[in-house]
C-alpha positions as CSV (number, residue, x, y, z in Angstrom):
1,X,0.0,0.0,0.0
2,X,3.1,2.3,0.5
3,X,3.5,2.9,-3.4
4,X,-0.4,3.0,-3.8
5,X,0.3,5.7,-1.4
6,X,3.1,7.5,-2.7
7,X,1.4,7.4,-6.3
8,X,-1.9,8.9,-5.0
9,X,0.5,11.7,-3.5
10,X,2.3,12.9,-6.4
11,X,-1.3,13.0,-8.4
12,X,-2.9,15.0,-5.6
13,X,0.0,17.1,-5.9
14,X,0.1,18.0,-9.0
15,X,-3.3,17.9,-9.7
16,X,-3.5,20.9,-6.9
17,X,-0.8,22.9,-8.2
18,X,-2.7,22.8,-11.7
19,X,-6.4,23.1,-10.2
20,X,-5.1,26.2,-8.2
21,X,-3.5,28.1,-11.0
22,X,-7.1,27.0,-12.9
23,X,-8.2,28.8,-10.6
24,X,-6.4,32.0,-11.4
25,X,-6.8,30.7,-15.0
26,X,-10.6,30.9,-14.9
27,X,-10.9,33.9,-12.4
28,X,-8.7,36.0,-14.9
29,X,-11.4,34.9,-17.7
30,X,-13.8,36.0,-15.6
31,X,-12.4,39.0,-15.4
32,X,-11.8,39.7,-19.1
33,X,-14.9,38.6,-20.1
34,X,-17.3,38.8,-17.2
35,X,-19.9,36.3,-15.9
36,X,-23.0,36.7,-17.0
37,X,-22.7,39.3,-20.6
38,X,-22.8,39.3,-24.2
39,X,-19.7,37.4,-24.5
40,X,-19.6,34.8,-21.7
41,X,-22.4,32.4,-23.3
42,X,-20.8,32.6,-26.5
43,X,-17.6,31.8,-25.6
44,X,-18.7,29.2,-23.1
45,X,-20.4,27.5,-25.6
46,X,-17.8,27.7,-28.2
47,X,-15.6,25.6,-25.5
48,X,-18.2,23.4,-24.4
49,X,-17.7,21.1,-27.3
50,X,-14.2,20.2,-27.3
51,X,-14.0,20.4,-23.2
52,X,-16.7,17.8,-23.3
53,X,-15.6,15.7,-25.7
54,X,-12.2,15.7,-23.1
55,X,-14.3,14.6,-20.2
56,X,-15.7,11.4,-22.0
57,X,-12.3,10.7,-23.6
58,X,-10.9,10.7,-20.3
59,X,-13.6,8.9,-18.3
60,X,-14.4,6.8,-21.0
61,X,-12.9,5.8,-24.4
62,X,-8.8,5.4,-23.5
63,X,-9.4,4.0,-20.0
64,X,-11.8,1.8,-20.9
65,X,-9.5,0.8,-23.8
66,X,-6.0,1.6,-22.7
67,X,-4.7,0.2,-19.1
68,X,-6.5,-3.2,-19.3
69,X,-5.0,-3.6,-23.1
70,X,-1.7,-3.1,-22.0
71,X,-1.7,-5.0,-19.1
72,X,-2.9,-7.9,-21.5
73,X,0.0,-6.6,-23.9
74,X,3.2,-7.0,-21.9
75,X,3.4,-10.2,-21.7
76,X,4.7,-10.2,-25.4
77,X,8.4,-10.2,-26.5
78,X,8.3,-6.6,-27.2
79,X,6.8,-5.8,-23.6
80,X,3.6,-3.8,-25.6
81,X,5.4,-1.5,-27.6
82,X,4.5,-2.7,-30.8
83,X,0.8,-2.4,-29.1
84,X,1.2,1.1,-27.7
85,X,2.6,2.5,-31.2
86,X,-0.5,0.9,-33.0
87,X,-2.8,2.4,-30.8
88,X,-1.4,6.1,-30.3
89,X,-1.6,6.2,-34.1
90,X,-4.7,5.1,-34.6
91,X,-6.0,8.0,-31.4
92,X,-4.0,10.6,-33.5
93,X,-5.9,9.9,-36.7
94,X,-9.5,9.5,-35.2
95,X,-8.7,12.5,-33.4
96,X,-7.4,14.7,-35.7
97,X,-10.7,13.7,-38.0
98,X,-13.2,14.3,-35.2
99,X,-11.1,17.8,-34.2
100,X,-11.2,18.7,-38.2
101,X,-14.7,17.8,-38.6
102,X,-15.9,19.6,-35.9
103,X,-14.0,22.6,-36.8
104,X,-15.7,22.7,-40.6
105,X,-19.3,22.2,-38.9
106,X,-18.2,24.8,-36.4
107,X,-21.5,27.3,-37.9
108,X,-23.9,24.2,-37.8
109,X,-22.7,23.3,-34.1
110,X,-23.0,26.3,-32.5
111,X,-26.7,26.9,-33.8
112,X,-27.5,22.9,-32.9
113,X,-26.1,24.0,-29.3
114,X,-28.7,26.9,-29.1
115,X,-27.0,29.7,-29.0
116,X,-29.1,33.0,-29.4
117,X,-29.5,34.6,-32.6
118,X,-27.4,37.7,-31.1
119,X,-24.6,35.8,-30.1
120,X,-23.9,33.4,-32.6
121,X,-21.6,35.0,-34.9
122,X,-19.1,36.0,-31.9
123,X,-19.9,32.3,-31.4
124,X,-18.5,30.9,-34.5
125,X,-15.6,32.7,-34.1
126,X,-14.3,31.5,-31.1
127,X,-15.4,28.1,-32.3
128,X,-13.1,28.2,-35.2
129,X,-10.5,28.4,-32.4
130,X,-11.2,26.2,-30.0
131,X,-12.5,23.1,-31.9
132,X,-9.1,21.8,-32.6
133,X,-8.7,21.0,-29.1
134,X,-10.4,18.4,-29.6
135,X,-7.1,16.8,-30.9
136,X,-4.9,18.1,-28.2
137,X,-6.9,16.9,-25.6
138,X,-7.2,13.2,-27.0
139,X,-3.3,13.3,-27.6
140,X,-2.6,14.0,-24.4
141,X,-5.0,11.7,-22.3
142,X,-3.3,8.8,-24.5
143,X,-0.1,10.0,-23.9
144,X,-0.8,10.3,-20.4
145,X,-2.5,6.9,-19.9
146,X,0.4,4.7,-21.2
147,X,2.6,6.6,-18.8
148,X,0.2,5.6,-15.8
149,X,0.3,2.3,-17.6
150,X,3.9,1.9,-16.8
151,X,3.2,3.2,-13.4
152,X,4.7,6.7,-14.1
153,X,1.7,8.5,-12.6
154,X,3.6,12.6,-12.2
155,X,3.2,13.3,-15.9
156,X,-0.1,13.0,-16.4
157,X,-1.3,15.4,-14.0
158,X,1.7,18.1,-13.6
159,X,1.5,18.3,-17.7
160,X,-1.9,20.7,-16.7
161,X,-0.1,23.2,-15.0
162,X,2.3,24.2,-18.4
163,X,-1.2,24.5,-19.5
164,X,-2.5,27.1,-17.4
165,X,0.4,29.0,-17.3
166,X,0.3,29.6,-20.9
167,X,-3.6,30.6,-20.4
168,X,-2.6,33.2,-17.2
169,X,-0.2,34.7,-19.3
170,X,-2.2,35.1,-22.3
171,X,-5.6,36.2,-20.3
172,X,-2.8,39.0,-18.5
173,X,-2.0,40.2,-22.3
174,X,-5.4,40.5,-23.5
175,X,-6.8,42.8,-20.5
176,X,-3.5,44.9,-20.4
177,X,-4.4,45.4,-24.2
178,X,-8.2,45.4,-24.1
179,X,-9.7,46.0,-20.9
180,X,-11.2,43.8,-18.5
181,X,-15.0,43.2,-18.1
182,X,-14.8,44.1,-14.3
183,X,-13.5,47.8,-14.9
184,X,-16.4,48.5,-17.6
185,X,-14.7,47.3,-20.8
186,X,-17.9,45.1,-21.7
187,X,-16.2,43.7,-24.9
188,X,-19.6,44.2,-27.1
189,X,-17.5,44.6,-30.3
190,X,-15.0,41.6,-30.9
191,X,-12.2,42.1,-33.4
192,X,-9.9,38.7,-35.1
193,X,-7.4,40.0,-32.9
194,X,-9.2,39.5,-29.6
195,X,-10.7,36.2,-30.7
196,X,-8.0,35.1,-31.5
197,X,-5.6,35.9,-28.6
198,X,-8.5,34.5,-26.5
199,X,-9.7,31.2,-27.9
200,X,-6.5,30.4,-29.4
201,X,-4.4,30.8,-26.6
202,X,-6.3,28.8,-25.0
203,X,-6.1,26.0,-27.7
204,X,-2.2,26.8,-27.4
205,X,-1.8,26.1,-23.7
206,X,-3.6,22.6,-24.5
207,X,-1.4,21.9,-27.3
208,X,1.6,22.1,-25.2
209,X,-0.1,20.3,-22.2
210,X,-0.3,17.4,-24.7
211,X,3.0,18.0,-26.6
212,X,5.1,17.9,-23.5
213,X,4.3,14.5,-22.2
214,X,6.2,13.0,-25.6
215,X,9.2,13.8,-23.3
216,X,8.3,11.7,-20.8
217,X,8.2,8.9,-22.7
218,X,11.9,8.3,-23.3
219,X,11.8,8.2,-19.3
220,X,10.0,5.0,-19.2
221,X,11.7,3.5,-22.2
222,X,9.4,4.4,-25.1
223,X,10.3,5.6,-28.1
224,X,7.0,6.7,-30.5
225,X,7.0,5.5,-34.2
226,X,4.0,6.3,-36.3
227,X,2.7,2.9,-37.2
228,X,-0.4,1.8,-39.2
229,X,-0.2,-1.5,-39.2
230,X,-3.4,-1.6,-36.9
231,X,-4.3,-5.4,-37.2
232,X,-2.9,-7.5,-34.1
233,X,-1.7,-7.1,-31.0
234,X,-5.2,-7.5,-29.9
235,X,-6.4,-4.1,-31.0
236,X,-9.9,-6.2,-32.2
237,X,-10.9,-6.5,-28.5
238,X,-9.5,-2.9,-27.9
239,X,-12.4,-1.8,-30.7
240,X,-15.2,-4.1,-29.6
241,X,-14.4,-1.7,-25.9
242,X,-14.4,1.4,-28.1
243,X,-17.8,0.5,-29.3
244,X,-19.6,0.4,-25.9
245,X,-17.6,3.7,-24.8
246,X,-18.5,5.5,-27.8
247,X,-22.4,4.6,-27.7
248,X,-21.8,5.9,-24.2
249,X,-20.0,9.1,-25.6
250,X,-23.2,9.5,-28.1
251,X,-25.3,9.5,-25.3
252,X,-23.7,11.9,-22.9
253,X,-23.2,14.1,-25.9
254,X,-27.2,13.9,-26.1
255,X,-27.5,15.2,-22.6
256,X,-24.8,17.8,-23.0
257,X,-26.7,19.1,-25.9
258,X,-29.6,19.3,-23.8
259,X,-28.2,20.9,-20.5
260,X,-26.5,24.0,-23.2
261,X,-30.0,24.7,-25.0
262,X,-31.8,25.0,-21.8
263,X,-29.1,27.2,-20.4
264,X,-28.9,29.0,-23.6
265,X,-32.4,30.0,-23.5
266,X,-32.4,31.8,-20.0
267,X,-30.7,34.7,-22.1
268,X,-27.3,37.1,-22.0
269,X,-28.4,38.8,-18.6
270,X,-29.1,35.6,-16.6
271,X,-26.9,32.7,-15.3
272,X,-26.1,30.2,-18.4
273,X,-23.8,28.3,-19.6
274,X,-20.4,30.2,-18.7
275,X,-21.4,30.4,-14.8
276,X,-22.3,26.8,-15.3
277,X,-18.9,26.1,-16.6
278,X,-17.3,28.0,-13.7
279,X,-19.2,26.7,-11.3
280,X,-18.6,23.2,-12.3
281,X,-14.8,24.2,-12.4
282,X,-15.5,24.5,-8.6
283,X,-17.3,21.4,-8.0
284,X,-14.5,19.5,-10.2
285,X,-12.2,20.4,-7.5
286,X,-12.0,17.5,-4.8
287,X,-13.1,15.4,-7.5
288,X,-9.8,15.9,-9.1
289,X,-7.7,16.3,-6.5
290,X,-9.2,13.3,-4.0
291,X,-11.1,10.7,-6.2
292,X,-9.1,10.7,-9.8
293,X,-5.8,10.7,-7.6
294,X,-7.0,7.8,-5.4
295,X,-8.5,5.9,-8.6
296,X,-5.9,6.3,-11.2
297,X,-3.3,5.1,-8.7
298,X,-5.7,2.1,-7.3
299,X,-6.8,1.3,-11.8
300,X,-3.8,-0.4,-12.5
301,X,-3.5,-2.4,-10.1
302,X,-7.0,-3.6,-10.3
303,X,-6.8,-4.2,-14.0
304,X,-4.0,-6.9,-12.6
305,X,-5.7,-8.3,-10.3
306,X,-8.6,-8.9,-12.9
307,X,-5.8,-10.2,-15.1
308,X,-5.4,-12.7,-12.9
309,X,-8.8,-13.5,-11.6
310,X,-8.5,-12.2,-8.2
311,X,-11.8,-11.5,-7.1
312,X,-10.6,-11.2,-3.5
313,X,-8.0,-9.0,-4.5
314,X,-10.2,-6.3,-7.1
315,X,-12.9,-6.2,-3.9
316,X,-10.4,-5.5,-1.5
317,X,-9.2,-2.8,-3.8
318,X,-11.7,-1.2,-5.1
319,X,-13.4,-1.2,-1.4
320,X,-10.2,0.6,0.1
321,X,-10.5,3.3,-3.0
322,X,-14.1,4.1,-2.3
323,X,-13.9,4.4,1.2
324,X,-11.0,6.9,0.8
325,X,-13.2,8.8,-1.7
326,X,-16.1,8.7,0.6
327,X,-13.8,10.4,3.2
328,X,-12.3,13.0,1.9
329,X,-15.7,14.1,-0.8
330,X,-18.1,14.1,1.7
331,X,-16.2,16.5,3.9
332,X,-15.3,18.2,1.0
333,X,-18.9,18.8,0.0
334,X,-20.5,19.5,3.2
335,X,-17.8,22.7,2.9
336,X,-18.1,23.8,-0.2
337,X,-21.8,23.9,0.2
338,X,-22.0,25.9,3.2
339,X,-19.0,28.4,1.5
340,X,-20.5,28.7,-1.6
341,X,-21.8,32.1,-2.1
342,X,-18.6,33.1,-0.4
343,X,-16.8,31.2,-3.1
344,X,-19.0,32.3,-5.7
345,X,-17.8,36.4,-4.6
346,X,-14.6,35.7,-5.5
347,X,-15.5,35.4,-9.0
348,X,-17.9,37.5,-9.5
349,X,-20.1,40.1,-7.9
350,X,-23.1,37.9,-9.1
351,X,-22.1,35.8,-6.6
352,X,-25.9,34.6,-5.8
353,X,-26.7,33.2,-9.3
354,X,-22.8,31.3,-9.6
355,X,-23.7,30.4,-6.0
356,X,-26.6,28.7,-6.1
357,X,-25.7,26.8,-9.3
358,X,-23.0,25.4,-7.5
359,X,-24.5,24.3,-4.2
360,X,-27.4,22.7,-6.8
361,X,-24.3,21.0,-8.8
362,X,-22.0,19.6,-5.5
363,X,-25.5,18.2,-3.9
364,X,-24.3,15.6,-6.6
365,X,-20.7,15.4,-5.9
366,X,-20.5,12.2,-3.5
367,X,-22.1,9.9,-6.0
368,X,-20.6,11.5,-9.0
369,X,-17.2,10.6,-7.7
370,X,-18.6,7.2,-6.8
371,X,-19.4,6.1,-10.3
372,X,-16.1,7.8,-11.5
373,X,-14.7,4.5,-9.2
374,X,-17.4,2.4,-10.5
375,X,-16.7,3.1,-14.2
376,X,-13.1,2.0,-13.9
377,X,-13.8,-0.9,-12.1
378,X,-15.8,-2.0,-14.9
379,X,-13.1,-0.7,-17.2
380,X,-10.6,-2.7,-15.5
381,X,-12.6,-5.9,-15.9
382,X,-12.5,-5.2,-19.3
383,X,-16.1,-4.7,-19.6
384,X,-17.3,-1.4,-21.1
385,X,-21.0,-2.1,-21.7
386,X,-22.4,-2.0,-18.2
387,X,-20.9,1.6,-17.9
388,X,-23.0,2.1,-20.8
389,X,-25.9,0.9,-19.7
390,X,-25.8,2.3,-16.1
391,X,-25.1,6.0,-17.9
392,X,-27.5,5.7,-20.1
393,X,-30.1,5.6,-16.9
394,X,-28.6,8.5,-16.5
395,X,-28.8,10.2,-19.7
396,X,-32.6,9.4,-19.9
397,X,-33.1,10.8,-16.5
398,X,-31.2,14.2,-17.3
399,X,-32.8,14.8,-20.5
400,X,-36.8,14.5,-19.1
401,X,-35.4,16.9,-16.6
402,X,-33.4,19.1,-18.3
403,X,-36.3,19.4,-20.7
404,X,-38.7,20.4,-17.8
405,X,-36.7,23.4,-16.8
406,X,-37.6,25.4,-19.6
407,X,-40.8,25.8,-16.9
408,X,-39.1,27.3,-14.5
409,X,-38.2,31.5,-14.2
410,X,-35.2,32.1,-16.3
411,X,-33.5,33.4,-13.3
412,X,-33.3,29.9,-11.5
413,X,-33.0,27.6,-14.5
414,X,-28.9,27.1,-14.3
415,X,-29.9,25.8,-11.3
416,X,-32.4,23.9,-11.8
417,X,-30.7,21.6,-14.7
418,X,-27.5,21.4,-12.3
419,X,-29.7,20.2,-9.7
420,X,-30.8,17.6,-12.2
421,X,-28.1,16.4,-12.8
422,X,-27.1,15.8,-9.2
423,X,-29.9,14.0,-9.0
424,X,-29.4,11.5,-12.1
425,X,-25.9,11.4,-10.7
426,X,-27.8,9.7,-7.3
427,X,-29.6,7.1,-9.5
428,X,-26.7,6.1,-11.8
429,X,-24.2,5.3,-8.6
430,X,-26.9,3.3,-7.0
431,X,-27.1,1.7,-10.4
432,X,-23.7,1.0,-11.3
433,X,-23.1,-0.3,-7.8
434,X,-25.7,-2.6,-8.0
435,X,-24.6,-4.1,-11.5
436,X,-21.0,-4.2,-10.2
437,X,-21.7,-6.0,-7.2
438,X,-23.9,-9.0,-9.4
439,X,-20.6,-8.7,-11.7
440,X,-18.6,-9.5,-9.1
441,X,-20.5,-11.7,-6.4
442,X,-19.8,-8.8,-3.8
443,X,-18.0,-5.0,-3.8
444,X,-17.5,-5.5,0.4
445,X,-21.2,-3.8,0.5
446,X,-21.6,-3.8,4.2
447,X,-18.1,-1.9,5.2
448,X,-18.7,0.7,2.5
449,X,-22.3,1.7,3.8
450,X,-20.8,1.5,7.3
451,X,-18.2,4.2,6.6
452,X,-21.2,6.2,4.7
453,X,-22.9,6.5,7.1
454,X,-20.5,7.9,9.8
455,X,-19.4,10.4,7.8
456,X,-22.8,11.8,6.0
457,X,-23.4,12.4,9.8
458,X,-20.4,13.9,10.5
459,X,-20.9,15.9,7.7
460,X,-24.6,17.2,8.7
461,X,-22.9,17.8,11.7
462,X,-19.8,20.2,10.2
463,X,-22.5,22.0,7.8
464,X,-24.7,23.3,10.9
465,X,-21.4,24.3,12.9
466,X,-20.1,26.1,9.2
467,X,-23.4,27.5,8.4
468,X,-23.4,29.0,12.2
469,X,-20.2,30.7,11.8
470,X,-21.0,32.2,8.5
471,X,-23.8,33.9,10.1
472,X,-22.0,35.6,13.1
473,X,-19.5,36.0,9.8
474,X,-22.2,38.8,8.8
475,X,-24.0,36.0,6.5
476,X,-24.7,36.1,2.8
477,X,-26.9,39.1,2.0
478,X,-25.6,41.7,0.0
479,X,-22.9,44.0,1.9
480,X,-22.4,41.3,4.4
481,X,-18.9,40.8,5.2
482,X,-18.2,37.5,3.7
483,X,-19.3,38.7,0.0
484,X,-18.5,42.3,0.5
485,X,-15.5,41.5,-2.1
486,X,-12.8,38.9,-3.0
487,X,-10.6,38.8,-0.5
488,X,-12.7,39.0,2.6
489,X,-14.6,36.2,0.5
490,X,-11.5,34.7,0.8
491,X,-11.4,35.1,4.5
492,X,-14.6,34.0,5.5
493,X,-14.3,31.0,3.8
494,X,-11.4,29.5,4.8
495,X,-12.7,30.5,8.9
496,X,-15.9,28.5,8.0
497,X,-13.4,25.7,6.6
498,X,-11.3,25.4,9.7
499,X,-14.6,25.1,11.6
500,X,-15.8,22.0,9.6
501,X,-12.6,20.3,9.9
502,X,-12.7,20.1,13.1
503,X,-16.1,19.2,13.6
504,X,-16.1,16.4,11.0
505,X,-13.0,14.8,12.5
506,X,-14.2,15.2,15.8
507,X,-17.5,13.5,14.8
508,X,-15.5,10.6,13.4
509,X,-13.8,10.1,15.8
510,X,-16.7,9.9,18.4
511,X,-18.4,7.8,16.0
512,X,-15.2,5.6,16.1
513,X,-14.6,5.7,12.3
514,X,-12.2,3.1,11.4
515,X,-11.9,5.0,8.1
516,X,-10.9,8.0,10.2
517,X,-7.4,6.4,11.5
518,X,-6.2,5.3,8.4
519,X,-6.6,8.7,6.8
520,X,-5.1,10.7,8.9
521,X,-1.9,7.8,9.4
522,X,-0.1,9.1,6.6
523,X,-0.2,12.5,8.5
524,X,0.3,11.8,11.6
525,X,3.5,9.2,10.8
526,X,4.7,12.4,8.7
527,X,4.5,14.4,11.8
528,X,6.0,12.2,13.9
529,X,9.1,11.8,11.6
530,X,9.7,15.2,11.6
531,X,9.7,15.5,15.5
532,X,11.8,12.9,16.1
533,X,14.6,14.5,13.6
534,X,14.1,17.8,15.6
535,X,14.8,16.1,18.7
C-alpha cells in the first residue's frame, strides 16, 4: 500500500498545483470577459464542445481501452510496444478527424447548441478556435495513460499546469491590451485579434499540455514510431471496448446538448452556460484532487488483479479506494456547500446566481465521484458495456429533466438543470453499484455503507457548525462581510473551513470511524518523523 500511497501523492499534488493556477486561470477569464454578458455564453459554448468531448475521452474511451489492453499486452516479447505504437496512431488519426470535422461544422454546431440569434456570430468565431482541441486533448490523455500504464503517474497530472500558465499569461496580455470586463470594458465589439488571442491561446496552452508528455516517454523506455499497421496485438478486443464507450460518448453528448440549449435560452443577462462552466470548475475540485488521484493510482493495479482472476483481491481494492473517496468528498462537499456564495464572490459580484448553481451541482458530488470508481472498475474488468448501460439511466433521466426546466423562471434555471443532474448522478451510482456488485459476487457492501454513514453524519454535523459561523461572519446578504468583495470572501471562507474540519474529525472520531485512523496515518506518521529529527 506504501506505493499506492506515494502514487496517490504525487497526483494530488500535482493535480493541486494545476487546479489552483485553474483557478487564477478561470478567475482572470472572468475578469476579461465577465460572468453573466454578451460574450460569456458565446464563448462558453464555443468551448463546451471540445471540453466535453475531453471529459468522456478521459472517463471513457482510452481507459476503458487503454490500461486493461496493456496489461494484457506486456506479456509479449516486445513488452507492448508494438501495441502502444499501433494504438497512439490510430487515437491521433481518429482525433485529428473528429477535431477537423468539428471545426468545418463549427456554424452548424454552434446553432445545434442553441445559441441565441445575437450571439452566434461572436460564437463561431471563437469556435473556429477552440475546436481543434479536440485533438490536443485526446493526444494527451493517451499520452498520459500509457505513462500511468507503466506506473509513471507525475506526468499526467503536472503536464496541466504548463497549461494554465500559458492561459494566465495570455488572459494577462489581453486585459492589459483590451480591458477587462470588471472595470467596464464590456467587450460588445470583438475584433480577429481579440478572438484570436483568446480562444486560441487557450487551444495553445492545451497543445503544449499534450505535446510535453512525448518527453516523458523516453523516461519509461518508449520511443513513439507512427505505425499503421493496426491489425494484431489485440487491437480487435481494444475496438469491440471502443464501441460500448462510444455509444456511451453519443449518449452523454445527447445530454450535454440538452443541459446547453436549456441554459442558452435563460438569455445574456441571466446565469447560463459560462457560470455553469465556472461553477462546475469548482465542484470538479476535490473530485480531481481526492477521487481521480485515489483511482488512477488504485486502476492499474486492479486491472492486474482482474488479469489474474483475483476476485478477493479487485474487492479488496476497489473497497479501500471508495472508502477513501467517501472520506475526503463528503467533507469536501459539506464545505463547499455551506462556502458557496462566499466562493461564488470571488468570482464575481453575481455571486448569488454562480452560487446557487453550485450548491445545486455539489449536492451531486459524492455519488458523481462514486461512479467515477465504478466506471473503472468496470473498465478494469475489461467490460465497457455496463458503464453504458448504467449512464444511459442516467442520460434518460437528465434529458426528461433538463427538458422540464424550460418551466421554471429564467433566473433559476442554471440551477435547476445542475440540480438535475445531481440527481441523475444519485440514481446512476446506486445503479452502477448494483450491477458491479452481481458482476462480481460482492463490492465489500456492508463496510462501505458503514463508513457512509458515519461520515454523512459527520458531515450534517460540520454543515450546521459552518453554516453558524457564516452567520455571526455577517451572512450572505448583499454587503455582508463574507461577499463584500474577494478577499474577505477569501477570509470568511477559509474560517468556516477550519470550523468544519474540526467538527467532522471530531465527529469521526466519536463515531469511532475506522476509516478515520487510516486517513489521517499518513499525517500523523509524517508528523511524527519530523519531531523525532528535531529532537
Amino acid at each position: 500500500m506504501a506505493s499506492v500511497g506515494r502514487a496517490s501523492a504525487v497526483l494530488a499534488s500535482g493535480t493541486l498545483v494545476s487546479r489552483v493556477l485553474g483557478f487564477v486561470k478561470a478567475w482572470l477569464l472572468v475578469q476579461a470577459i465577465g460572468a453573466i454578458s454578451f460574450a460569456a455564453g458565446a464563448y462558453a459554448t464555443a468551448t463546451i464542445i471540445p471540453n466535453s468531448l475531453y471529459a468522456i475521452i478521459a472517463q471513457g474511451i482510452l481507459n476503458a481501452i487503454l490500461v486493461p489492453q496493456i496489461v494484457r499486452a506486456s506479456v509479449n516479447p516486445d513488452g507492448g510496444r508494438a501495441y502502444i505504437n499501433k494504438l497512439v496512431t490510430l487515437g491521433m488519426v481518429i482525433f485529428a478527424g473528429i477535431a477537423l470535422i468539428a471545426t468545418l461544422l463549427a456554424p452548424a454546431l454552434i446553432a445545434l447548441f442553441g445559441v441565441p440569434q445575437a450571439q452566434r456570430e461572436l460564437a463561431t468565431a471563437f469556435a473556429y478556435w477552440s475546436l481543434p482541441q479536440i485533438f490536443f486533448l485526446g493526444l494527451y490523455t493517451l499520452l498520459g495513460e500509457v505513462l500511468n500504464a507503466r506506473k509513471s503517474f507525475g506526468p499526467f497530472t503536472w503536464a496541466p499546469v504548463m497549461n494554465n500558465i500559458v492561459a494566465i499569461i495570455l488572459l494577462t496580455i489581453f486585459i492589459v491590451a483590451f480591458g477587462a470586463f470588471s472595470t467596464g470594458s464590456h467587450h460588445t465589439v470583438w475584433s480577429p485579434g481579440m478572438v484570436a488571442l483568446l480562444a486560441g491561446g487557450a487551444t495553445l496552452g492545451i497543445a503544449i499540455q499534450a505535446l510535453i508528455l512525448f518527453v516523458f516517454w523516453r523516461r519509461v523506455g518508449l520511443r513513439f514510431r507512427f505505425d499503421f499497421g493496426w491489425r494484431g496485438v489485440q487491437l480487435g478486443t481494444a475496438g469491440k471496448a471502443a464501441g460500448w464507450t462510444l455509444a456511451m460518448l453519443i449518449a452523454t453528448q445527447i445530454a450535454g446538448l440538452v443541459e446547453t440549449n436549456v441554459s442558452n435560452s435563460a438569455g445574456q443577462d441571466y446565469a447560463g452556460p459560462f457560470v455553469m462552466q465556472n461553477a462546475w470548475l469548482i465542484f470538479m475540485l476535490p473530485h480531481g484532487i481526492i477521487a481521480v488521484s485515489i483511482v488512477t493510482a488504485f486502476y492499474t493495479r486492479m486491472a492486474e488483479h482482474a488479469h489474474v482472476g483475483s476476485v478477493a483481491g479487485f474487492r479488496d481494492d476497489f473497497s479501500r479506494a471508495a472508502r477513501s473517496i467517501m472520506f475526503l468528498i463528503v467533507f469536501s462537499s459539506a464545505t463547499l456547500i455551506v462556502a458557496a456564495y462566499p466562493i461564488a464572490r470571488v468570482f464575481t459580484s453575481d455571486y448569488q446566481a454562480m452560487g446557487l448553481v453550485l450548491i445545486a451541482y455539489l449536492v451531486g458530488l459524492v455519488p458523481f465521484s462514486l461512479v467515477f470508481m465504478a466506471q473503472r472498475a468496470f473498465y478494469s474488468l475489461g467490460d465497457t458495456r455496463t458503464p453504458f448501460l448504467f449512464t444511459l439511466a442516467q442520460v434518460i433521466v437528465i434529458v426528461v429533466g433538463v427538458l422540464g426546466c424550460f418551466l421554471v423562471p429564467p433566473g433559476v434555471r442554471a440551477a435547476s438543470i445542475a440540480l438535475v443532474v445531481s440527481l441523475a448522478s444519485v440514481l446512476q451510482a446506486v445503479l452502477a453499484f448494483w450491477l458491479l456488485r452481481r458482476r462480481t459476487g460482492g463490492v465489500d457492501g456492508t463496510r462501505i455503507a458503514a463508513s457512509l454513514w458515519r461520515f454523512v453524519l459527520a458531515g450534517l454535523a460540520a454543515m450546521v457548525a459552518g453554516g453558524g459561523f457564516l452567520v455571526i461572519l455577517g451572512g450572505v446578504q448583499p454587503g455582508a462581510f463574507p461577499v463584500s468583495g474577494p478577499i474577505s470572501a477569501v477570509i470568511a471562507a477559509a474560517v468556516v473551513g477550519v470550523v468544519m474540519l474540526v467538527v467532522y474529525v471530531g465527529f469521526l472520531a466519536i463515531l469511532r470511524s475506522n476509516d478515520l485512523e487510516a486517513g489521517l496515518a499518513p499525517v500523523l506518521d509524517r508528523f511524527a518523523r519530523r519531531s523525532s529529527r528535531s529532537r
